[in-house]
C-alpha positions as a Markdown table, in Angstrom:
| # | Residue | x | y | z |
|---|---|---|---|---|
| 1 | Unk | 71.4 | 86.1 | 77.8 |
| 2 | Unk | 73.9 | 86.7 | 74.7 |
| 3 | Unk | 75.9 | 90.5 | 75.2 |
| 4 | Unk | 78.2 | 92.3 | 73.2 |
| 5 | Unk | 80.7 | 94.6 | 74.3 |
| 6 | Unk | 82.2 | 97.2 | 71.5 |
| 7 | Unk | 85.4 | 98.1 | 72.6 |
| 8 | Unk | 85.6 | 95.0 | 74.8 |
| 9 | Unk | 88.8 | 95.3 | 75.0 |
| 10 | Unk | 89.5 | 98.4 | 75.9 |
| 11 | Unk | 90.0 | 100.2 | 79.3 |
| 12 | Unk | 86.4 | 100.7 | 80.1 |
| 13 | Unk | 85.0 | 97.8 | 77.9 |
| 14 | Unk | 87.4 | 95.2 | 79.5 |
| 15 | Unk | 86.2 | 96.7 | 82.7 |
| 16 | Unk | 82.8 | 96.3 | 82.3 |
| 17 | Unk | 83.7 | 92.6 | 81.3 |
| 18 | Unk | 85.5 | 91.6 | 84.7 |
| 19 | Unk | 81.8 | 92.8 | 86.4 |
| 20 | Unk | 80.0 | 91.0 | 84.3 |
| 21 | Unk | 81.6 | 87.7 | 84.9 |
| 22 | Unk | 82.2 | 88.5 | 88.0 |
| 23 | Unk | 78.1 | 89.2 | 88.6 |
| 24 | Unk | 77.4 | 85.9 | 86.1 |
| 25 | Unk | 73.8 | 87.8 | 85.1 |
| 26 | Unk | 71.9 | 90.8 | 83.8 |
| 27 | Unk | 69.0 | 91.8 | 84.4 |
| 28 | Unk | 68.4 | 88.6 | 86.7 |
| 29 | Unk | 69.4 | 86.4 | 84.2 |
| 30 | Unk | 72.6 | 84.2 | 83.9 |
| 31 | Unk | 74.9 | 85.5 | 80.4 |
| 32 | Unk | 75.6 | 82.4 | 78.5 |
| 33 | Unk | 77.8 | 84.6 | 76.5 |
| 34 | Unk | 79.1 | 87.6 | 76.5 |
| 35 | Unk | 81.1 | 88.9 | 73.3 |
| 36 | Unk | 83.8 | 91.1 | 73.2 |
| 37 | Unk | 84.3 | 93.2 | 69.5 |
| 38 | Unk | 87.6 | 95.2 | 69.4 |
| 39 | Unk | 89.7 | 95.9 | 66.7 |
| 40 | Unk | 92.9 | 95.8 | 68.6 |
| 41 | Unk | 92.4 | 93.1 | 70.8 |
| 42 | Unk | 95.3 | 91.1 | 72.4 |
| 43 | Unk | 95.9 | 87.8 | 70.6 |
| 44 | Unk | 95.6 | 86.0 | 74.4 |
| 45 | Unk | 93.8 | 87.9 | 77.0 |
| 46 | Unk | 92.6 | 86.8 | 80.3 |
| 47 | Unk | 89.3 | 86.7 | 79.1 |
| 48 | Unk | 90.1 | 83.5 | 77.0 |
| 49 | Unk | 89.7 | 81.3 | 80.2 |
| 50 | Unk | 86.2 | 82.3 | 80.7 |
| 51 | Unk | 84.3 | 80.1 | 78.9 |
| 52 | Unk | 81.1 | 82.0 | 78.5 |
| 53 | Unk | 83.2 | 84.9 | 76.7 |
| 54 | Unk | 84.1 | 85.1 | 72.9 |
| 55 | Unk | 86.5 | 87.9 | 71.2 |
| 56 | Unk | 85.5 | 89.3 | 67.8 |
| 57 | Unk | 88.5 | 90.7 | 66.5 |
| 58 | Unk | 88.7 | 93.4 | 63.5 |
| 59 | Unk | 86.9 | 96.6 | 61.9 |
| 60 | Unk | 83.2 | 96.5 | 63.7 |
| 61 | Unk | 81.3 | 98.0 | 60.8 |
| 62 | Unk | 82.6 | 94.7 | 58.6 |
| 63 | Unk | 82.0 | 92.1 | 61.9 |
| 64 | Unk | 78.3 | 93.4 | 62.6 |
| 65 | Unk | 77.4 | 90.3 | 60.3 |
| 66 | Unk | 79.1 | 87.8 | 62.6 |
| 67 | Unk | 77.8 | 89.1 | 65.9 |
| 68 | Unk | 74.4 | 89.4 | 65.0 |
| 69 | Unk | 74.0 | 85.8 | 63.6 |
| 70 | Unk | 72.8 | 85.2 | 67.2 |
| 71 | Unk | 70.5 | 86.5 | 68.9 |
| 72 | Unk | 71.9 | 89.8 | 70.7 |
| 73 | Unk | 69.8 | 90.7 | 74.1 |
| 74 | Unk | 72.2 | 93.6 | 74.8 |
| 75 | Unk | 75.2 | 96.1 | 73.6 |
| 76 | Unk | 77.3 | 97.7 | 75.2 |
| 77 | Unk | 78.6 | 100.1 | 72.5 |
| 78 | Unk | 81.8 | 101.4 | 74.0 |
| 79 | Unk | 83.9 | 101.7 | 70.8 |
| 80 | Unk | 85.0 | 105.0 | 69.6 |
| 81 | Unk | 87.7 | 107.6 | 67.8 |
| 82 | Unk | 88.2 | 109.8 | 70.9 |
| 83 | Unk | 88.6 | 113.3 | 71.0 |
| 84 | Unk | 91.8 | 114.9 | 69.5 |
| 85 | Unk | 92.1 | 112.4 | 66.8 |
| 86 | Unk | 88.5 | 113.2 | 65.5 |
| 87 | Unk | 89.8 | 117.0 | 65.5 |
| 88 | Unk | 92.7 | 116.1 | 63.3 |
| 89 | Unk | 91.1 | 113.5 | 60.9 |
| 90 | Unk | 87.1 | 114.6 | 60.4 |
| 91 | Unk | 86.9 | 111.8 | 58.0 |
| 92 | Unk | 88.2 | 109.1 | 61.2 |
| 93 | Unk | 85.8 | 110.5 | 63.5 |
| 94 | Unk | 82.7 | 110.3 | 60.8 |
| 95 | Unk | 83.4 | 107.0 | 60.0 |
| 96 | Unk | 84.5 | 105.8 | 63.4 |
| 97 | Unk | 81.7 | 106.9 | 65.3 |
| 98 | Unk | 78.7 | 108.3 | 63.3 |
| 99 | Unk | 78.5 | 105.6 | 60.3 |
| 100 | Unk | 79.5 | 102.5 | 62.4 |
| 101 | Unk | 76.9 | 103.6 | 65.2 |
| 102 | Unk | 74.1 | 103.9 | 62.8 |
| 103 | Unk | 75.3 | 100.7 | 61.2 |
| 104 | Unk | 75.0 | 98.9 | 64.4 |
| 105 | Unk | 71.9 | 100.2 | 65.2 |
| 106 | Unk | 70.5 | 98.9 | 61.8 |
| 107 | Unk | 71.6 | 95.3 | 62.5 |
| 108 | Unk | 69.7 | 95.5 | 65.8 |
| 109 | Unk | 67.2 | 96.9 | 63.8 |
| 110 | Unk | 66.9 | 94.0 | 61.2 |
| 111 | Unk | 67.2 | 91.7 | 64.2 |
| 112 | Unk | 63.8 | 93.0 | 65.4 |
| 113 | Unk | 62.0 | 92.9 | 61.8 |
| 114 | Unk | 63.5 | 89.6 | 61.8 |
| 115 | Unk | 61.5 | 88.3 | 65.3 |
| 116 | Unk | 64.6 | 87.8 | 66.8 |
| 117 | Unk | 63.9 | 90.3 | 69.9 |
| 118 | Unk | 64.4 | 93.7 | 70.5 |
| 119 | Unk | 68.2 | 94.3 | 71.4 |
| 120 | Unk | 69.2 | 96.7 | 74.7 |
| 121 | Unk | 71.6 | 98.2 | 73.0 |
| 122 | Unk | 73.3 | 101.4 | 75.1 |
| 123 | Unk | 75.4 | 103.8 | 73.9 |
| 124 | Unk | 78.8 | 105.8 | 75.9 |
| 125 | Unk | 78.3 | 109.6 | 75.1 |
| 126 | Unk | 80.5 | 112.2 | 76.1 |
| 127 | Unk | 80.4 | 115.2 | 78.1 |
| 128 | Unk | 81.8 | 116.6 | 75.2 |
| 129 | Unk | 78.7 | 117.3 | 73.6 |
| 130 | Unk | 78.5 | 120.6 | 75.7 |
| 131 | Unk | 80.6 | 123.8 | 74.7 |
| 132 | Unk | 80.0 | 127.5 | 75.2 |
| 133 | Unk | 78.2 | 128.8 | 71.6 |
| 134 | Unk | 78.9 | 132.7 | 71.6 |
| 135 | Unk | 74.9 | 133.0 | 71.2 |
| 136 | Unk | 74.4 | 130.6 | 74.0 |
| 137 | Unk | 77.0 | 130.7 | 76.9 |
| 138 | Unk | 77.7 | 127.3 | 78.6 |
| 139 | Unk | 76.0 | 127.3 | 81.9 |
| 140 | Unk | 77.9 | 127.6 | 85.0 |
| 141 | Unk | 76.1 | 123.7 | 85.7 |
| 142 | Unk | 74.6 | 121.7 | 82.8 |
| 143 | Unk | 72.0 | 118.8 | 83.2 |
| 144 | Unk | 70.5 | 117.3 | 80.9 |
| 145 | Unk | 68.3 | 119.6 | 79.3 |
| 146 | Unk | 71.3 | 122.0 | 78.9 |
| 147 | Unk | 71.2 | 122.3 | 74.8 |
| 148 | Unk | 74.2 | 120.6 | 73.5 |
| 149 | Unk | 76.4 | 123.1 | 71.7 |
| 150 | Unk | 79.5 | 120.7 | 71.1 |
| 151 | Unk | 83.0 | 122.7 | 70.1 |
| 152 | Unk | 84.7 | 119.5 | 68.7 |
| 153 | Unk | 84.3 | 117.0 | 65.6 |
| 154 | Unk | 83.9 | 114.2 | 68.7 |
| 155 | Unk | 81.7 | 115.6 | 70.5 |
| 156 | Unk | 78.8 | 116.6 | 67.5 |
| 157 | Unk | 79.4 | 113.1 | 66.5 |
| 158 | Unk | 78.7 | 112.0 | 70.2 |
| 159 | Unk | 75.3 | 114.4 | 70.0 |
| 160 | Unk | 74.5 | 112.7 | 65.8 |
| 161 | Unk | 74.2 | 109.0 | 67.6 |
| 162 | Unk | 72.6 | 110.2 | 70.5 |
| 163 | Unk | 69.6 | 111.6 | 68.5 |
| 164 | Unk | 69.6 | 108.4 | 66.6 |
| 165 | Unk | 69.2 | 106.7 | 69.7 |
| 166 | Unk | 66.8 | 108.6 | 70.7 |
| 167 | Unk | 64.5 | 108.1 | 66.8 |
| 168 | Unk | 65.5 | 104.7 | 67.0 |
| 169 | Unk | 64.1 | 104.0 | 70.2 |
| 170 | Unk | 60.8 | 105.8 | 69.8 |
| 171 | Unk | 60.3 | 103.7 | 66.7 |
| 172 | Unk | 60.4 | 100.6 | 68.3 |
| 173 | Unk | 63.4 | 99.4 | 66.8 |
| 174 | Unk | 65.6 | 98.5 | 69.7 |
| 175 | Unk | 65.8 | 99.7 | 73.9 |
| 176 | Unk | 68.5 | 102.7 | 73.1 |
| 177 | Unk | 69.7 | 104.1 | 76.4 |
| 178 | Unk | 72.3 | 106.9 | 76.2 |
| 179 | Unk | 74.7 | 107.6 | 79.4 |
| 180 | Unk | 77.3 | 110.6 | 79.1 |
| 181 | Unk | 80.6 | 109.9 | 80.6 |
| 182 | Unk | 82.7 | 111.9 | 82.3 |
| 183 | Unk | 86.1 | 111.7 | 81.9 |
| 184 | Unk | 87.1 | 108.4 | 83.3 |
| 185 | Unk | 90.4 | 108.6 | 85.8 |
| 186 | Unk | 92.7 | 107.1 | 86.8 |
| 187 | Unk | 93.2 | 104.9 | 83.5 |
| 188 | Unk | 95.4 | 102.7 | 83.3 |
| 189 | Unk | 98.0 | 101.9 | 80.7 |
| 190 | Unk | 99.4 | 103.9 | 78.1 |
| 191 | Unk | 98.4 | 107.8 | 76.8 |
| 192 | Unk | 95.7 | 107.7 | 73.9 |
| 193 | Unk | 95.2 | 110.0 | 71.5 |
| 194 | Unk | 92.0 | 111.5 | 73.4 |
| 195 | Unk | 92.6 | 114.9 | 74.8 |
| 196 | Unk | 91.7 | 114.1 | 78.1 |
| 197 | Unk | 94.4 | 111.8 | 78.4 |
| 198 | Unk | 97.0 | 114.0 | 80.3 |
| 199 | Unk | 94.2 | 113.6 | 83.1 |
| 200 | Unk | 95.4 | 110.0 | 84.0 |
| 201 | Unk | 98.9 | 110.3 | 82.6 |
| 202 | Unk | 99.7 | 113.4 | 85.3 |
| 203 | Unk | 99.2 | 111.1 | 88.1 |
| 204 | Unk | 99.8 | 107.3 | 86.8 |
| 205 | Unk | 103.0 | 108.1 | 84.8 |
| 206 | Unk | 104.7 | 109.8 | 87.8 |
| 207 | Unk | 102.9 | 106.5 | 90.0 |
| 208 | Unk | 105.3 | 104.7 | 87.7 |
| 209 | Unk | 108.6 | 106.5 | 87.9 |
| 210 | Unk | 108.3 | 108.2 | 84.6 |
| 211 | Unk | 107.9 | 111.8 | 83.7 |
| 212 | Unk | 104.4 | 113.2 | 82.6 |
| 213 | Unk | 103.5 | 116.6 | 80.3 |
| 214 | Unk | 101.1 | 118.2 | 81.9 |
| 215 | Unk | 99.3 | 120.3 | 78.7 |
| 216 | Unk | 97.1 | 123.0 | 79.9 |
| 217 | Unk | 97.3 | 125.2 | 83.4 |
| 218 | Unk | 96.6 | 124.7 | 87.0 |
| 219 | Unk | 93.3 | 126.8 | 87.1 |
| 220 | Unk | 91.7 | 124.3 | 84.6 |
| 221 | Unk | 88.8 | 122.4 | 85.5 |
| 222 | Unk | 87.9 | 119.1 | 85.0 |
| 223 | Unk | 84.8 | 116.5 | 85.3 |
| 224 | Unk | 85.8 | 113.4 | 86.1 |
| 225 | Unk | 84.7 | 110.1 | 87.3 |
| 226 | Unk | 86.8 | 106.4 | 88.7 |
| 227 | Unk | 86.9 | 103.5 | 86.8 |
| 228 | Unk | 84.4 | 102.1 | 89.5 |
| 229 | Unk | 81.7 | 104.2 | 89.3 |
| 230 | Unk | 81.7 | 104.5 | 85.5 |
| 231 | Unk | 81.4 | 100.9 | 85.1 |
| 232 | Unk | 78.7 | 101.3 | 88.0 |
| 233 | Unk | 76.6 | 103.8 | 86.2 |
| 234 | Unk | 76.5 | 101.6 | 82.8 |
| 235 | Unk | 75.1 | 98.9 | 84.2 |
| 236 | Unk | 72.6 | 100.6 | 86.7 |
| 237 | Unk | 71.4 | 102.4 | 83.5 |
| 238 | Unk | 71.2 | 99.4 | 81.3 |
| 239 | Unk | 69.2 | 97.3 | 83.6 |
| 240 | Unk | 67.1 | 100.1 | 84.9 |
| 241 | Unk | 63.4 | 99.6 | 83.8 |
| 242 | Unk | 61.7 | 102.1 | 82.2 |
| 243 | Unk | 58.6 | 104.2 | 84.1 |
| 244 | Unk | 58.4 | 107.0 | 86.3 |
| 245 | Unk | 58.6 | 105.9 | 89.4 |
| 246 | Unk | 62.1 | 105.2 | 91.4 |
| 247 | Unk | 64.7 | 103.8 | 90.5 |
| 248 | Unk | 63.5 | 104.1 | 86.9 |
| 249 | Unk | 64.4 | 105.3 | 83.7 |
| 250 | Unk | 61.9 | 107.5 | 82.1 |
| 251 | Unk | 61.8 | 109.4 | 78.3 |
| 252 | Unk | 64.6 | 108.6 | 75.7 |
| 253 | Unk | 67.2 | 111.7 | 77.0 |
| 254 | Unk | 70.7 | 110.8 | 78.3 |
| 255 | Unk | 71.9 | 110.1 | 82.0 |
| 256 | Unk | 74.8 | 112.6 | 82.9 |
| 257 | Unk | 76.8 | 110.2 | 85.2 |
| 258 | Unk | 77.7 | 112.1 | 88.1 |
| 259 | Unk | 81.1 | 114.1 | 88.5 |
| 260 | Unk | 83.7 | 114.9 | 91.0 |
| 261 | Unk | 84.7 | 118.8 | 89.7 |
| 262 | Unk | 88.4 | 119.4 | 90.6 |
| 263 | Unk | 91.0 | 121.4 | 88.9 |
| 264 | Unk | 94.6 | 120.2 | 87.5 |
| 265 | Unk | 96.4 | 122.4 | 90.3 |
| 266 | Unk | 94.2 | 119.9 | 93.4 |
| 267 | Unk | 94.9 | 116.7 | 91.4 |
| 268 | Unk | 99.0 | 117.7 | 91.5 |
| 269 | Unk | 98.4 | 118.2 | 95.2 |
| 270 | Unk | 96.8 | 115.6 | 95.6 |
| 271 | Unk | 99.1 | 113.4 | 93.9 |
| 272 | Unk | 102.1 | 115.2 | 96.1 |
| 273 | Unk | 100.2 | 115.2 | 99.3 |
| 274 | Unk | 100.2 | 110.8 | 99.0 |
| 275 | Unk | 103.2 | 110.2 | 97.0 |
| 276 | Unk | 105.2 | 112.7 | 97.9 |
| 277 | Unk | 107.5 | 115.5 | 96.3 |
| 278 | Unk | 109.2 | 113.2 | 93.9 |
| 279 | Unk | 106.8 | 111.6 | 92.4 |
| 280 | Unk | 104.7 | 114.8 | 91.6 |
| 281 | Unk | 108.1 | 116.8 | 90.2 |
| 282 | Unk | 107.7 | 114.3 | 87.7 |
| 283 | Unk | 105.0 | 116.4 | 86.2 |
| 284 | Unk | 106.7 | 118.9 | 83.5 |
| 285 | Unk | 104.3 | 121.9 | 82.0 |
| 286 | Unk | 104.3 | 121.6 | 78.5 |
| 287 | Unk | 101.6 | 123.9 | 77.8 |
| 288 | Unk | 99.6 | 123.0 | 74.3 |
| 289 | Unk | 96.9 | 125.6 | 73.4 |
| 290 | Unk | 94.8 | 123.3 | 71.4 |
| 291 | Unk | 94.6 | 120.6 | 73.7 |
| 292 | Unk | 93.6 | 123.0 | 76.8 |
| 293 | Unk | 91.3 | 125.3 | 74.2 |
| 294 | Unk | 89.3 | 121.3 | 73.6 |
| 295 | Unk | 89.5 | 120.3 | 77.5 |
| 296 | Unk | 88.4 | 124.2 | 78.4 |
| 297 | Unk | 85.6 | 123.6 | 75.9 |
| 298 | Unk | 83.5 | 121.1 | 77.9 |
| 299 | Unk | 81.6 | 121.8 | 81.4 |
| 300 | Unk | 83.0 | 121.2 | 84.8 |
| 301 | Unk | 80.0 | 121.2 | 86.9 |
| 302 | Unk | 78.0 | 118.5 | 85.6 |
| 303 | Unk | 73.9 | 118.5 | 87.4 |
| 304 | Unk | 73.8 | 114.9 | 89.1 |
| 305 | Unk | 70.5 | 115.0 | 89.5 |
| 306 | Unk | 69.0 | 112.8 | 86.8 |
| 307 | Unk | 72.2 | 109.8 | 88.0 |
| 308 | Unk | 71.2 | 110.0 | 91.3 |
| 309 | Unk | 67.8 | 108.9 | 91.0 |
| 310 | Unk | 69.2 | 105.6 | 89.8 |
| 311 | Unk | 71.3 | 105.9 | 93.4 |
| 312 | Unk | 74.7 | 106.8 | 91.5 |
| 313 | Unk | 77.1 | 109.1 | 92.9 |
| 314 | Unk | 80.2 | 110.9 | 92.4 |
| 315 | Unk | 83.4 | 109.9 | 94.1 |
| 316 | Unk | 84.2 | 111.6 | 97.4 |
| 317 | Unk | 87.3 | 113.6 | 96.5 |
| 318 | Unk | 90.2 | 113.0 | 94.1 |
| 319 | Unk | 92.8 | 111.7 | 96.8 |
| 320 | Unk | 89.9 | 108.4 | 96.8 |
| 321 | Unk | 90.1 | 108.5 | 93.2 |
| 322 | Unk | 94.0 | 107.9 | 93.0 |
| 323 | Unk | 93.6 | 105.9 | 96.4 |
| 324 | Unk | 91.5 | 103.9 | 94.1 |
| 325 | Unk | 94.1 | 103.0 | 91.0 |
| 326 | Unk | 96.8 | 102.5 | 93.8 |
| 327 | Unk | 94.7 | 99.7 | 94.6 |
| 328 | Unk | 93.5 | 98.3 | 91.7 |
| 329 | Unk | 97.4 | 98.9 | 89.6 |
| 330 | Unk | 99.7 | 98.2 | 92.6 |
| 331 | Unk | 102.1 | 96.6 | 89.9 |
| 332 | Unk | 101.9 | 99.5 | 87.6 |
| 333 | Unk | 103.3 | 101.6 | 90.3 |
| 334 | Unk | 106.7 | 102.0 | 91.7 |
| 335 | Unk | 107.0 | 102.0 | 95.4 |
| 336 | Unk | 107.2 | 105.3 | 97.2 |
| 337 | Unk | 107.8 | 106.6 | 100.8 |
């Protein structure tokens, strides 16, 4: 079982990674490598002690050569321009995510023609490719067959590779599975250029005794899911089979992971209620209009449904969500009473 990891390693990709070595298999068989492809990644990592696992380091579009020359069984494709950088360079995003996706779906393609197996290759959407159109309002709760009206550059790139996912599947040419993520929080780390990011950095830069911006208002509502479950639903979907019946993934149409709805104002109390007053005064309102009109933009109340079936959840509440990176980033926090 040979995998690739885009983005491997990045928050969620290197993720992903620790469960896979930790598990040693997928799909009941044991990974005799597992490749990581990241443009930025770390000269030494802790990956480079696992012997099973390679790093491909450098654009992906120009490395697709090098990680096909093996067999591929699977791909994770977790590599992405995120949000507010598409909306400032449209060129970055098309590139980044529409042209490299459908170049990597060729090379699985031409891996098939070739007789070398057809590749599982899944793909991390966004819930980004929603957005209130003024001749179709956004639902109060969208599922999956809510029409996708995205109201950024990253998000109707998200919605291109999803429909060539979906063609590329029906013709045979590889196992494309689509799974829209939520916003993934607590990260860990430093700010991106995504304009979700304030939703980590309002509760792990105070965590870590350093002031946070806090963009948009109170009142705003997020979707969000732990680093946990994210990683949880990728894999569940991946190695789901396909049919009807439980348990199983049927048609070519995304999986909405599931999502814990909670405004900015309940994560701040949150954060106050188990850290405690200084910490949370460490958040400072800096209000930015385009960031909050992009985070506004997207739906709050995501249908479960379709995630549940494949017996994923959404976290509890979002005091277990920052419980959560207070136990998995103990040194990235600075103690508190």
């Amino acid at each position: 079982m040979r995998i690739v990891i885009t983005g491997g390693h990045g928050f969620v990709g290197s993720a992903l990674a620790d469960e896979l070595i930790a598990r040693g298999s997928f799909r009941g068989q044991p990974i005799d490598a597992l490749v990581l492809a990241d443009k930025f990644a770390p000269e030494v990592s802790r990956f480079d002690e696992v012997p099973f696992v390679r790093t491909v380091r450098g654009d992906l579009a120009e490395q697709l050569p090098a990680l096909f020359a093996e067999p591929v069984d699977a791909v994770f494709h977790l590599a992405s321009a995120v949000s507010a950088e598409c909306e400032r360079d449209f060129d970055l995003g098309i590139n980044a995510n529409l042209l490299t996706t459908r170049a990597l779906l060729e090379a699985a393609r031409a891996q098939q023609a070739a007789g070398g197996g057809q590749a599982m290759v899944l793909f991390s959407s966004s819930v980004a490719v929603y957005g209130p159109d003024p001749a179709l309002p956004l639902p109060e709760v969208v599922s999956e067959t809510t029409l996708p009206t995205p109201q950024s550059s990253y998000g109707s790139q998200k919605f291109a590779c999803e429909q060539f996912f979906a063609d590329y599947t029906r013709k045979g040419f590889v196992d494309g599975r689509v799974v829209r993520l939520m916003t993934v929080a607590i990260r860990p780390g430093k700010p991106n250029a995504a304009a979700s990011s304030f939703v980590s950095g309002i509760i792990r830069e105070p965590l870590a005794g350093i002031e946070a911006p806090c963009p948009v208002g109170r009142h705003v509502l997020l979707a969000i899911l732990s680093p946990r479950r994210t990683v949880a639903g990728l894999l569940a979907v991946a190695e789901a089979e396909r049919g009807d019946g439980p348990g199983q993934l049927n048609g070519r149409i995304p999986v909405n992971l599931p999502a814990l709805t909670v405004s900015v104002g309940e994560m701040l109390d949150a954060l106050r209620a188990i850290a405690g007053d200084a910490v949370a005064d460490r958040v400072v309102e800096q209000p930015d209009p385009a960031i909050e009109a992009i985070v506004q933009s997207w739906p709050a109340r995501v249908d479960g449904t379709r995630a549940g079936t494949l017996g994923l959840t959404a976290d509890p509440d979002i005091s277990a969500v920052i419980r959560q990176y207070l136990e998995d980033h103990a040194d990235a926090v600075q103690p508190f009473a």
